[in-house]
Each structure stands twice: as C-alpha cells, then as structure tokens.
C-alpha positions in Angstrom: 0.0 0.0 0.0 3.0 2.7 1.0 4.8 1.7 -2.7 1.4 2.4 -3.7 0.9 5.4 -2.3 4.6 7.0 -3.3 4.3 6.1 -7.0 0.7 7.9 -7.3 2.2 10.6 -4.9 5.2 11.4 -7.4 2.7 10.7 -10.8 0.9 13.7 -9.1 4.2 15.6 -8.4 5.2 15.6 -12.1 2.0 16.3 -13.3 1.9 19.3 -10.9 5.7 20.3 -12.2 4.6 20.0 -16.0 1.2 22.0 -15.4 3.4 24.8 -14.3 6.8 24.9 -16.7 3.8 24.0 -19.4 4.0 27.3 -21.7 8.0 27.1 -21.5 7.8 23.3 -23.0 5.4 24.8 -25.7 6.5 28.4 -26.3 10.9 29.4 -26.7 10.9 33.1 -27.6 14.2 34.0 -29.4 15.4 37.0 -31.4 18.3 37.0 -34.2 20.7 40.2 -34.1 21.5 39.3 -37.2 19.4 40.8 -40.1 21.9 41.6 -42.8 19.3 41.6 -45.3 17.0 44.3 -44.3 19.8 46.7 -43.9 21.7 45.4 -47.4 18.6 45.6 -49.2 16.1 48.2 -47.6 14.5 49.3 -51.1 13.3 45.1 -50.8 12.3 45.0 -47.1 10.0 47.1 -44.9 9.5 47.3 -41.2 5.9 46.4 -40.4 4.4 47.3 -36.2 0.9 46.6 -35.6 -1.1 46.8 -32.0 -2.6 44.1 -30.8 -4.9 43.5 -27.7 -4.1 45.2 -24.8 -1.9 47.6 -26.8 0.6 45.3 -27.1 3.0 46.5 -30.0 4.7 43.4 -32.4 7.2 43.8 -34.5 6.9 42.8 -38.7 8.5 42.7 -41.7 7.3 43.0 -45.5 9.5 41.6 -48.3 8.5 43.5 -51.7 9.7 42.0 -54.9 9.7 43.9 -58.2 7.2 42.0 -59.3 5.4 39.8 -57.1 3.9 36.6 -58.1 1.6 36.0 -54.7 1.8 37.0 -51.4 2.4 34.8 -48.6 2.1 35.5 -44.9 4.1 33.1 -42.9 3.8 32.2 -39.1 6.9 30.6 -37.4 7.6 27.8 -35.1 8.4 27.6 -31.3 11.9 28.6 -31.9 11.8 30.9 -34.6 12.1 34.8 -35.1 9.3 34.8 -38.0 11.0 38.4 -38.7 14.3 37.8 -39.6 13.5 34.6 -41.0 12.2 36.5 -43.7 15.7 37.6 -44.8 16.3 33.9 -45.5 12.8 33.3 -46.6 13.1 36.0 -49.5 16.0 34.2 -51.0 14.3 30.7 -51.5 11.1 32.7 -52.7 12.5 35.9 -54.2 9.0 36.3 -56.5 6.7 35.8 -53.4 6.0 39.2 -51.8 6.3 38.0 -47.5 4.9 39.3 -44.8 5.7 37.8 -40.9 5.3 39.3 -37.7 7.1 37.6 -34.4 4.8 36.8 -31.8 3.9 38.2 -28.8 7.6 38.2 -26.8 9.4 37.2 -29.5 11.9 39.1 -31.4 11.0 43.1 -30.7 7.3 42.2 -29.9 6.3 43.0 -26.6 4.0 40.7 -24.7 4.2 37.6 -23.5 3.1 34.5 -25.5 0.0 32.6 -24.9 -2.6 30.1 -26.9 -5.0 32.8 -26.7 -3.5 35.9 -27.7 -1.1 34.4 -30.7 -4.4 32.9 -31.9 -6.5 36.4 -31.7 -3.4 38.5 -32.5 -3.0 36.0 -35.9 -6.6 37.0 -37.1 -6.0 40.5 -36.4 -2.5 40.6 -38.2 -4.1 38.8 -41.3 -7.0 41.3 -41.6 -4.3 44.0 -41.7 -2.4 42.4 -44.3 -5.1 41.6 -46.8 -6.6 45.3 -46.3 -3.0 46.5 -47.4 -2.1 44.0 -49.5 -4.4 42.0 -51.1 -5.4 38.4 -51.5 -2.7 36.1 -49.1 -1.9 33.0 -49.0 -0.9 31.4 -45.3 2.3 29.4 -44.5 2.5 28.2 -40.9 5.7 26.0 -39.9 5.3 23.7 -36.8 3.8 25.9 -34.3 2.9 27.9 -36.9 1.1 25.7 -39.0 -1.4 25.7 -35.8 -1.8 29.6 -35.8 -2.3 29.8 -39.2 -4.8 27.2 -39.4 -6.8 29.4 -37.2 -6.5 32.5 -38.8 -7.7 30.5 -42.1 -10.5 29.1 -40.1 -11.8 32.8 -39.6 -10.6 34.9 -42.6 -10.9 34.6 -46.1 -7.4 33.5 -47.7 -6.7 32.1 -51.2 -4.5 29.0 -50.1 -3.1 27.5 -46.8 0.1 25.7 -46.2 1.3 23.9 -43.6 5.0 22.3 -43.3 5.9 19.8 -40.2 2.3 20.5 -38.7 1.4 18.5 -35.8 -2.3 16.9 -34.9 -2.6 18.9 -31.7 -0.3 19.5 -29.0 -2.4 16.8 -26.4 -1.8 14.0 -28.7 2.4 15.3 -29.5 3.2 15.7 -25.9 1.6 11.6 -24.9 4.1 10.7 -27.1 6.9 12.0 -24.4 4.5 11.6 -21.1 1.8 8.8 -22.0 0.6 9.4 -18.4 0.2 13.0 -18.9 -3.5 13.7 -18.4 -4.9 16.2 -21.4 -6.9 17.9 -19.7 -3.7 19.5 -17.5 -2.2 21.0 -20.3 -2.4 24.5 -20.8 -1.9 24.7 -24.8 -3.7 22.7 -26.9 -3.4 24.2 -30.3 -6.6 21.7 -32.0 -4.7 22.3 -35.4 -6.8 19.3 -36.5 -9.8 21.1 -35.2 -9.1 24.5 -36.7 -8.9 22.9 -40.4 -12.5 21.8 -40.0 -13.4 25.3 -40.8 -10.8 25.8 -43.4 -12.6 26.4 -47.2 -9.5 27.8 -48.6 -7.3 24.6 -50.5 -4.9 23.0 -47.9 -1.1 22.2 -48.6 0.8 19.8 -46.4 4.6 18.9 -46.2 5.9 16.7 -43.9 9.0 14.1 -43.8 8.8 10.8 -42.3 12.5 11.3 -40.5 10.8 14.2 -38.3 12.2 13.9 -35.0 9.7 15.8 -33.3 6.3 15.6 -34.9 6.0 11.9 -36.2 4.3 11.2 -39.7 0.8 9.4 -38.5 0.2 13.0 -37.0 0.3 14.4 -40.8 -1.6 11.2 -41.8 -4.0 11.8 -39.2 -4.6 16.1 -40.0 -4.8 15.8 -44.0 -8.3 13.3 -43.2 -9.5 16.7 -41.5 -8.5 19.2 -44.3 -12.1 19.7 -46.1 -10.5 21.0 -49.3 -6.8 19.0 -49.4 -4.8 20.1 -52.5 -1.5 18.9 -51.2 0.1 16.4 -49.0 3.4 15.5 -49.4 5.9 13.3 -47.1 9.9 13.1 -47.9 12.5 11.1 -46.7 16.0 12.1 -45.3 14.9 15.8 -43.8 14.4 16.0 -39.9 12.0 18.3 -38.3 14.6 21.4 -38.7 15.9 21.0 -42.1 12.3 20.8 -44.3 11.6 24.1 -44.4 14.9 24.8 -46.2 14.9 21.8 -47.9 15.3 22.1 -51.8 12.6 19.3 -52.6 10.3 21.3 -50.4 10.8 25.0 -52.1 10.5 23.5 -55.5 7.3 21.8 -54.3 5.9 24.5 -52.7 6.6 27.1 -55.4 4.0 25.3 -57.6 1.7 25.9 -54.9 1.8 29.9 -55.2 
C-alpha cells in the first residue's frame, strides 16, 4: 500500500511540475541580431508594427519584390524569429512578396506568449495584411502551421500551407508523457480542429525522419482538411531541415 501510495504521490508531483513549466515546454521566444538583409537591401524589405490587444506593440517585416507573383504570410515555429526569418525566406522565394510578424515576446514584440492571444493576435495581423495588400496566402511552420490554421479558419485566404504541422499539441506531448493527463495541459493548439473550418485549398509537407512531430500525425490532419490540395511526405529531412529543404521549395513554389 506505502509503494502504492509513493508512486501515485510522485505521478501527481510531475504532473503538478509539467502543469506549471507548461508554456516554457510549448513556447521558446528568441530573437536573431543578425538581419543583414533588411539593412543590405532596404529598397526590398519594410519594417511592419501593428497593436494588438491590450496595446501590445509586435514587430513585422514585408518583403516587396519587383514583381510579385503572390503574397504569402508566414507564421513561425516555437523557436523561430518569423521576422528575420524573412531575410532567409526571401532568397528561396524571391518572386513571393512576404509578410511575418514575431509573436507576442518574440523578437521586438512586446508581450508575453499565450494560446489565446497568438491565436487572436494572428486574425487581427491577417486582416491587416489583406486590407493593405491584397489576396494572401498562409504558410504556418510547426507551431505555426497551428496559428495559421486558425486564422484560415476565420478569414478569407486564397491557399493555406502547412509544413511539419502536428495533430494537436495533447496527442504530440503523450508521445513524451503517456501518463500526462490532457486535460492538464495548458496549450492545446486543435490544429486538427481548426482545419475543419478551413474552405481555402490545404497544402501539407511533412517528412517521415521528423524527429519531433511523427508522420501518422500528418496522416491523421490531411483526413480533416475539407478541401486538401497537397500532401506531401519526404525522406531524409528532420524536423529542422524541411523548411529549407530544396525538394520542399521546389514543391511549394507550384503551390503559389
């Protein structure tokens, strides 16, 4: 009964420790110093700041070619600045006008990150955009295949793509801590969910060597895409290395 009573007692401690370090396991703000391109190149690039609820300022970008051929508004992943991403971005799509903004804490946004508010913040951002630019298409990576299923959800866009996208973040975290009750966690991110509402044609790219989101989870979100376009799986790329990947960008331009 006491060896009973200790393992339930320290199932209960680690959920308790999870619940709390939760948004740090879901959300890693960063910022890259390093944006060459915007300073090289400022007849190409363009500082973007929008408010957001509770006045909260973020930081964005706009990538103008001379002739664009679509534009594309792209939502990072947990680890990205979506911002200077852009820099590289613009240089494995130089005919797609780009638009990004970091999330709420990361790069120069202020804020702190939450399901909530990058969900609300990415349906404000995207009715901005198409009011100044025009028709978009949305590319979410990771994390921000999520968001930008939302925003697709409740805006009217032309296309949506989604590269390494995960189920939802319940059913990706069970993989780590089968034990880990869903209702504890804090984000869920129902990507699957979200594309339910989706009208716009879906586009998904995923590689069977991802380390961190496994391939039954795109398997499993491209039977809840209502209008699927799209759904291709490589071999040989890990979770880090598709989006940069040359089979993906030649793919992926056909899309636009």
């Amino acid at each position: 009964m006491t060896v009973v009573l200790t393992v339930i007692g320290v199932i209960v401690l680690l959920w308790g420790v999870l619940f709390l370090v939760w948004p740090r396991l879901v959300f890693a703000p960063v910022y890259y110093p390093k944006r060459d391109a915007f300073h090289l190149h400022p007849e190409r690039f363009r500082g973007l700041e929008q408010v957001c609820g509770g006045n909260v300022v973020l930081e964005g970008i706009v990538y103008e070619p001379e002739s664009p051929r679509c534009t594309v508004f792209y939502f990072g992943g947990k680890e990205q600045d979506s911002v200077a991403l852009v820099g590289k971005l613009s240089e494995r799509f130089p005919d797609w006008r780009i638009i990004a903004f970091n999330y709420r804490g990361y790069g120069c946004s202020g804020g702190r990150p939450g399901e909530r508010v990058l969900l609300e913040d990415a349906v404000a951002l995207v009715t901005y955009a198409k009011e100044r630019f025009g028709p978009l298409m949305l590319m979410g990576y990771s994390l921000g295949g999520s968001v930008a299923a939302y925003a697709a959800s409740r805006t009217d866009v032309t296309q949506l793509i989604l590269v390494a996208p995960f189920y939802d973040i319940p059913s990706l975290a069970r993989r780590k801590v089968p034990f880990f009750p869903g209702w504890l966690m804090r984000c869920r991110f129902e990507t699957a969910r979200y594309l339910g509402g989706v009208s716009a044609p879906v586009s998904i790219f995923a590689s069977r060597d991802d380390e961190i989101v496994p391939l039954e989870q795109s398997l499993a979100l491209k039977e809840k895409a209502p209008s699927l376009a799209v759904h291709k799986v490589y071999s040989g790329y890990n979770h880090a290395e598709i989006l940069g990947s040359e089979r993906f960008i030649a793919d992926v331009s056909k899309v636009c």
